[in-house]
Structure formats: C-alpha cells, structure tokens
N, C-alpha and C positions, 0 to 999 in steps of 0.2 A: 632382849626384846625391845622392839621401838617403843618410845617413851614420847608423851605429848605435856606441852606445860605453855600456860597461858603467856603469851608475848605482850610487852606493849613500847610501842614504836618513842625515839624522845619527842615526834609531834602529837602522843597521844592516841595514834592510832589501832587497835587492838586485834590482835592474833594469836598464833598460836605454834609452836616452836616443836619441831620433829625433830629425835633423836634418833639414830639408828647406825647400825653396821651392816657396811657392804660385803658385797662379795668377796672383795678381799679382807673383808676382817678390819677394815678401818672405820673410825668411828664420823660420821658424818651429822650435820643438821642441817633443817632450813626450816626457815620462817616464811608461811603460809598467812594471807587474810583471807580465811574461808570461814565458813560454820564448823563450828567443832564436828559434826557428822563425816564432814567432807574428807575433815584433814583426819580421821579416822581411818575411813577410807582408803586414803593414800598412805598413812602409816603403815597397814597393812597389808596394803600395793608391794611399798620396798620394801620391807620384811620377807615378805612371802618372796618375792626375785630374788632378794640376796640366798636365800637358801635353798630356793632352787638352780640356781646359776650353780653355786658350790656344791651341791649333788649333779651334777651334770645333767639334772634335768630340764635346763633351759637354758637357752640363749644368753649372750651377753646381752643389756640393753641397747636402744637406738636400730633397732630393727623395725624396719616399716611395718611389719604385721603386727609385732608386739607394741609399739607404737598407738596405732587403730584401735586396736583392741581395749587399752589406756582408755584412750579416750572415750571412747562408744560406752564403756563399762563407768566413768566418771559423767558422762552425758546423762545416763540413765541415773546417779546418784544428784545430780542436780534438779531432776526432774523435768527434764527436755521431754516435748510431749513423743508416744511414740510413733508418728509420722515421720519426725522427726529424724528419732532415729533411725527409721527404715530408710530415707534418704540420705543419711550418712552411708548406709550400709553398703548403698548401691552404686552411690561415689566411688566409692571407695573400692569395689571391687574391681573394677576395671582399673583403676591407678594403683593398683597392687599386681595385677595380672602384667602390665607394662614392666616394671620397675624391680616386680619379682618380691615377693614376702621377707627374705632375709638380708634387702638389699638395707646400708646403713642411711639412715635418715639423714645424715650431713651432709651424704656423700651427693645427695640430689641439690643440684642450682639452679639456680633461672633458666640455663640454657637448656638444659633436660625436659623442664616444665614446659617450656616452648615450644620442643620437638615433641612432644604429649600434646600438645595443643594443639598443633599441627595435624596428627594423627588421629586424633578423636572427630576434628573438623571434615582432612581429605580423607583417610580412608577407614573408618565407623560411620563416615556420615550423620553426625551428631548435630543436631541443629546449633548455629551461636547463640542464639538465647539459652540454652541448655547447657552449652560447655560453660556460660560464663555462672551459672546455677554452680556446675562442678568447680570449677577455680574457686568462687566465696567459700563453699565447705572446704577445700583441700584448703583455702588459705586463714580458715579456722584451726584446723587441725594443727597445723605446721605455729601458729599464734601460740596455741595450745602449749605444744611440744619446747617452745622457747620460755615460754612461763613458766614452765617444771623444770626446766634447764636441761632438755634434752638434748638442745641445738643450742647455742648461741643466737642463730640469725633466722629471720627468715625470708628464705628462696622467692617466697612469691611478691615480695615487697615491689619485685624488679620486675613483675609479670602482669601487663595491661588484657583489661577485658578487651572485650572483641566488638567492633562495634558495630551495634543493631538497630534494623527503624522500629518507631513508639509501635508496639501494634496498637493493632485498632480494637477499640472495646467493643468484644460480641454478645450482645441481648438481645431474647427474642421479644420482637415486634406482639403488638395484644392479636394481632390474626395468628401468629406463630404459638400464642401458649393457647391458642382456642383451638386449634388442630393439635396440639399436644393433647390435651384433656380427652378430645375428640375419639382419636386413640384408645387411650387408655380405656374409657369407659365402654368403646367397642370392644376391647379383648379383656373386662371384666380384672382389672389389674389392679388389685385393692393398694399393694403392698407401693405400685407406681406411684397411684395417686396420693397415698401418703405421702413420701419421701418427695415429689416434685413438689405438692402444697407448703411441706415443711419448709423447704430450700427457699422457696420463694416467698414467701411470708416469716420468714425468719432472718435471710439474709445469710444464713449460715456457710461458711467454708464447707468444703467435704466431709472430713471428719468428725466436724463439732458436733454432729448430733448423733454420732455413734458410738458404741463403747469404745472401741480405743482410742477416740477421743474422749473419753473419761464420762459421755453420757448417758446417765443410769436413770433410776428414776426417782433418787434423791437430788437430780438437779431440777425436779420439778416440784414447781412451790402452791402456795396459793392463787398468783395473781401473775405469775412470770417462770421463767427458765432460767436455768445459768447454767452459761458456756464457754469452756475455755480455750480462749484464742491463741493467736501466737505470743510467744516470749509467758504464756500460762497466766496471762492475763486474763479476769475472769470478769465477764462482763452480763449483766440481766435485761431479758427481754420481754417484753408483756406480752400474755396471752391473751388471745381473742376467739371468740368462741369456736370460728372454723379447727385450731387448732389442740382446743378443748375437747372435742370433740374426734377427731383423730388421734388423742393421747388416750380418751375413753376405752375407745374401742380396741386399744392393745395392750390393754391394763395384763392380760394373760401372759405376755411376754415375758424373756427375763429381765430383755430390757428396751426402751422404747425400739430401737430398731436395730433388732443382734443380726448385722451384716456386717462383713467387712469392708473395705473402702474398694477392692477389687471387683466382689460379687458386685455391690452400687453402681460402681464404672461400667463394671459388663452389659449390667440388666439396662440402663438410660443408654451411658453416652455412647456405648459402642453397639448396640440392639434397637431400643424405643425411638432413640432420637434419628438415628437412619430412616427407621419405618416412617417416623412420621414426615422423615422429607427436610430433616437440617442435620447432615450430619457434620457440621463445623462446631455442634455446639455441643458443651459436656459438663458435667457440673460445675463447674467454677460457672459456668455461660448464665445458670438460676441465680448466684451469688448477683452476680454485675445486673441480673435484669431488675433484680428486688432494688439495690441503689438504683439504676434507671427508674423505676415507676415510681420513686421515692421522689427523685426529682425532678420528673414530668407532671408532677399531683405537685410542685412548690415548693418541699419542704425543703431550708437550709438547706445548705453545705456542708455547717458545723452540725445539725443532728444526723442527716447522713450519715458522717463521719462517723460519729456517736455509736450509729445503731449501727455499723458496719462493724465495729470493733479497730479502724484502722487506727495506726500509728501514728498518724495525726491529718491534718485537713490536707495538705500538701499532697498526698498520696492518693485521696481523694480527685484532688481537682484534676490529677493527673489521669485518674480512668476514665473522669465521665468529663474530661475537656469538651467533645465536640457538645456534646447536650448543654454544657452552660454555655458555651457560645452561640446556641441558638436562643437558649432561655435570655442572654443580656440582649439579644435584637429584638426576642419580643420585649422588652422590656422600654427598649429606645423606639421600635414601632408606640407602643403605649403614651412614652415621653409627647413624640410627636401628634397624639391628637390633643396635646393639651394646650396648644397654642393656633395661635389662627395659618389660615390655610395660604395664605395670599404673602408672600414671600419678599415681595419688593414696596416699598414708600417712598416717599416726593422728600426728599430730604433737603431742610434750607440753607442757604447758602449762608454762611459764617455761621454755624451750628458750633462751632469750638472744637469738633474731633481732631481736629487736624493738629490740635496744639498738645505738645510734650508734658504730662505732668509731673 
C-alpha cells in the first residue's frame, strides 16, 4: 500500500513524501509540497494505476486521456470553481479528438501544437481570442503533467499566442439599460428583472451569483453578500435596498437563483437582449456596465477595482481605458478654468529667462 510521511526540505521547507509500487513492482517515491488532502489524493492516484495496469485493466500511463482525466479529477480536489472546470472539459475535448485519446503525452511537440493551431484557427474557425483561451489551459495542463513528472518538458514553452487587437469594452449606454427594463416589464419577466438588477448592481461575473458558483443563501448575510471569484477568491458586497428586496421575494427558492449559466445565457443574452435591439451584448456586457457607471458617478480606480473583484488595478485600467481618458480631459478641461483666459503678456526685456541655471 502507498504510504505518506511528513518531508521536510534542508531549506526548511515542508511536505510530504509518497511511497509506492509501480506496475512493475518497483518500489518508487516522491516528495510533493501540497496539503496532506492533496497528496492523499494522488497516493491513491498511483496505487489505484499501478494495479490496474497489472490487471490489465488500464493503460500504461502518459496517455493523453488518462493524462486530462488526472488532471480535471486533481482540479476538482483543489477546489477550482466549477466553471472552471467545464472549460477545461471543453478544451480539452477537441485536443483529444485531434491527437486521439491514447496518443503518449511526450510524444506531442511544438510543432504538432502549431499544426493544431493552425487547424482550430483555418479550418474550425475558432476565433484567436478563443484559441489563445485554449493554448493557456492546454499549457496548464502540459505545466501540470511536468510537475508530476509525467513529461520532462513542456511542448508549449515553444508555442506563441496569437496575436489579437484590445477589444473594445462593451456597456450599455443609460438609454440602452432603459429600453432594457422597458422590455422586461412589457413581457412581465420577473425572473429578467431580477437577474439584470443583480448583475448590474453587483458587478457580478456570470456565475457568481448562481449555485454553481457556490451561491446559496448562506452567502447572504446581514449587511452584504459574499462571492466567490476567480482563483476562489472571496470577496463582500453591500446590500442596498433594491437588492434586499429582490432577495425578499425568492426567499421560496432553493437557492437565490437555481439556473444554470446556459439557461442565464439563453434567456438574456441570446433571446431579451436581441429583442431589446443589442444583440452584441451578453452578460459579461452587465459586469463591464456596473464598472462603467462606477466610474462615470467618480468613483476610484482602486475601489472599482475593489468592488470588481479584479486581480489588481492594472486589469482594471485596461477595460475601462477609453472612459478614464475622457474622465483625465474632463479633468484638465476643469484644470483649465482655474487660470485666466487671456493667454499672452508684455514680457520685459532682461527679465532673466534667458539665463542657464
């Protein structure tokens, strides 16, 4: 049976040391820095293979399927949210479909990755913003696979993104969410008007305010929400009465809003938001308009940031670039009426400008 025993590195650093026999019957270990949970986990990872390999119930390792599957199943013990991992999944399925399920993970190099590349761009028609989505996860995966020492190397090291212009940040205009509303209240759409209120007065991601984004309705508190972001980052938000009020009234539910992120998608951004006459915009478009009216109303940068839940300010100035460049003109318009208007004076001759100091 794999055996686990506390490690500790000569810099002091602390782990934890797997013992185990492979398929051949040889005795192997390695020393992991994870949580004892983790490295659990993975003790009974290679246990469980080695004994199915020697019953011939499995494969040798370093199989692209078995591989994914590692992973996806160690993702979900780390507690990757499960968006997450549904975009793993979907990665992935098409880079297994090329490459073939039992093909050897070493066996794939840069120049494979390239002609995938190639093929997802001319003939899937995969947008480059999208393929280079898929390259970060496959070149997670493949990171992954080298840590465990599946691989030695890894392939995508040698494999450049694609390169894309900044899109442009799309939020709707105050006449665009007043024709929104418009809508809704026409076609008597309670469940709409909830879910666009929330998005826009929360700032929330897609997921964040649904159950599997993990909210229930112990993330509602006295005075505020909490939601967990990306990397499960958990961040609080105040309530305010409009959305007290909307949480009131579905007190009946299991949980504030038991929809999945598909039904969500269908019902706004691929149905209501047509109807209402923008179909470019989709829920991330609520996300980017809540920062918009954040910072059209003055507020920071840094609380922005803040109440966005980003990764840091940097990220920030990069979506709502064009808006702060108009907010610094009005700013330097502002500058400008605090000095006189009359632009030229009688300047005296030997005044001293002229001398070096």
């Amino acid at each position: 049976m794999a055996s686990i025993i506390k490690y500790k590195s000569r810099n002091g650093k602390k782990g934890f040391r797997i013992h185990w026999y492979d398929y051949h019957g040889k005795r192997k270990s390695k020393v992991l820095y994870l949580s004892l949970s983790q490295v659990k986990v993975i003790a009974n990872r290679l246990e469980s293979e080695a004994i199915q390999i020697q019953h011939g119930l499995r494969q040798c390792p370093g199989t692209l399927k078995l591989i994914t599957d590692d992973f996806i199943s160690t993702s979900k013990t780390d507690n990757k949210s499960p968006q997450t991992i549904l975009r793993y999944e979907k990665v992935f399925k098409p880079f297994l479909a090329y490459f073939g399920e039992d093909r050897s993970l070493s066996s794939i190099k840069s120049t494979a990755i390239e002609e995938y590349k190639a093929k997802r761009i001319e003939i899937d028609k995969v947008k480059p913003v999208s393929v280079n989505t898929e390259l970060r996860h496959l070149k997670a995966l493949f990171s992954w696979a080298v840590k465990f020492e599946y691989i030695s190397k890894n392939p995508f090291m040698g494999v450049k993104m694609l390169k894309v212009d900044e899109p442009t940040v799309r939020f709707l205009s105050k006449k665009e969410i007043k024709k929104l509303y418009k809508v809704i209240k026409k076609e008597k759409n309670q469940r709409a008007w909830d879910l666009v209120t929330f998005y826009l007065q929360t700032g929330a991601r897609a997921t964040e305010i649904l159950e599997q984004g993990g909210f229930t309705w112990d993330s509602i508190k006295n005075d505020h929400i909490e939601i967990m972001g990306k990397g499960r980052k958990l961040r609080r938000i105040p309530l305010n009465d409009t959305l007290r009020a909307i949480l009131g009234s579905r007190r009946e539910e299991r949980v504030p809003f038991p929809y999945t992120y598909s039904a969500v998608s269908q019902s706004l951004s691929r149905k209501l938001f047509h109807r209402v006459g923008i179909p470019d915009a989709n829920l991330h478009t609520l996300r980017k308009t809540a920062g918009a009216r954040l910072i059209q109303k003055g507020v920071d940068i840094y609380r922005v940031s803040k109440f966005l839940g980003h990764s840091s300010v940097k990220v920030t100035e990069k979506h709502y670039v064009d808006l702060l460049k108009a907010d610094y003109q009005d700013m330097s318009d502002m500058l400008e009426g605090s000095t006189p208007s009359a632009s030229r004076v009688t300047e005296h001759t030997g005044s001293g400008w002229n001398k070096v100091a």
